[in-house]
Phi, psi and omega in degrees: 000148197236164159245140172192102172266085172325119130264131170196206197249151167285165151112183178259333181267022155241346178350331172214005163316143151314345201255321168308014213286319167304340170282279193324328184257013142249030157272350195276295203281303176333313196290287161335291190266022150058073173232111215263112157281109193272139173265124150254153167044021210029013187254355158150170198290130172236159157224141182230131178226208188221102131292070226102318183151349194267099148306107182244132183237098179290131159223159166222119180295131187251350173301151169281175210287326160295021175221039213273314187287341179310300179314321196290313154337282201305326180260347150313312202286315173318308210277345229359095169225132157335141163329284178319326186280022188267122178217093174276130163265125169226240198233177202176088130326331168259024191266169112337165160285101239075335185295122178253180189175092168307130194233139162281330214179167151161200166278189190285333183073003182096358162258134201284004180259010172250326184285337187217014135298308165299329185265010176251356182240355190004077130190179191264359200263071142212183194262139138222147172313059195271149168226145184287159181206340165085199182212172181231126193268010183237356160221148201314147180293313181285330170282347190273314174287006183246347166262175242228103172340087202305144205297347174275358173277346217282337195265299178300341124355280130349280177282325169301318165312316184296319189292323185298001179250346200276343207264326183300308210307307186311321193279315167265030156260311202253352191113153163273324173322285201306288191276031160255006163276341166301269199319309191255025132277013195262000000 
């Protein structure tokens, strides 16, 4: 069994924000597989399929994103499951826009619902899912992840989400090997 976790902020006035993008493509994938996201305990969204042969459970997390790690505890612990079976999708600021880049591990890089995903399950060993959100150097980094993608972004935007679900898929068909050998040549 997989977790394949979205990050953003709850509410409508982050609804299509940058900080949301992890929310999106797992509306994305929900959407696909015709998987009904359910609100529990008010602390986030669940859903359950099939992939591949892979039983997968989505969530969006409703803590705002620096408490992000609060849910994934708690639903690794539900589930009992390990970390490695953990696939967070969130934003990259230091990415281009569209862009995607699959990770086994690593540090937080400074994003804080990845940054309180480690200190709240302690540890680094699960994948993530970054989508590029790019960055504008003349407004604050907490303000910039908080707007609404600009209309010449919105077509990359797009086609990035389909990849990031189609990337999901690949990893619990084919492996993170493979697919990150697909995916992050692109």
């Amino acid at each position: 069994m997989w977790i394949v976790a979205g990050l953003g902020n709850p509410g409508i006035k982050y609804s299509r924000t940058r900080h949301n993008i992890g929310f999106m493509v797992v509306e994305e994938i929900a959407h696909r597989y015709e998987i009904d996201l359910k609100e529990k305990y008010r602390q986030y969204r669940i859903g359950r399929c099939s992939i591949g042969g892979e039983d997968i459970i989505l969530i969006e997390p409703l803590l705002y994103m620096n408490r992000s790690g609060v849910v994934i505890e708690n639903i690794l612990n539900r589930f009992h499951l390990l970390s490695k079976n953990l696939i967070v999708i969130h934003d990259d600021l230091d990415m281009e826009t569209g862009k995607l880049r699959i990770r086994r591990n690593g540090s937080s890089g400074g994003h804080k619902g990845i940054e309180s995903i480690i200190q709240n399950i302690s540890s680094k060993d699960f994948i993530r899912l970054k989508i590029g959100i790019g960055r504008d150097i003349d407004i604050p980094a907490e303000e910039y992840v908080l707007r609404k993608f600009k209309k010449d972004e919105v077509a990359s935007i797009k086609e990035v989400i389909k990849r990031a679900s189609d990337a999901v898929a690949s990893i619990l068909i084919d492996g993170l090997d493979k697919t990150m050998n697909i995916f992050n040549k692109r």
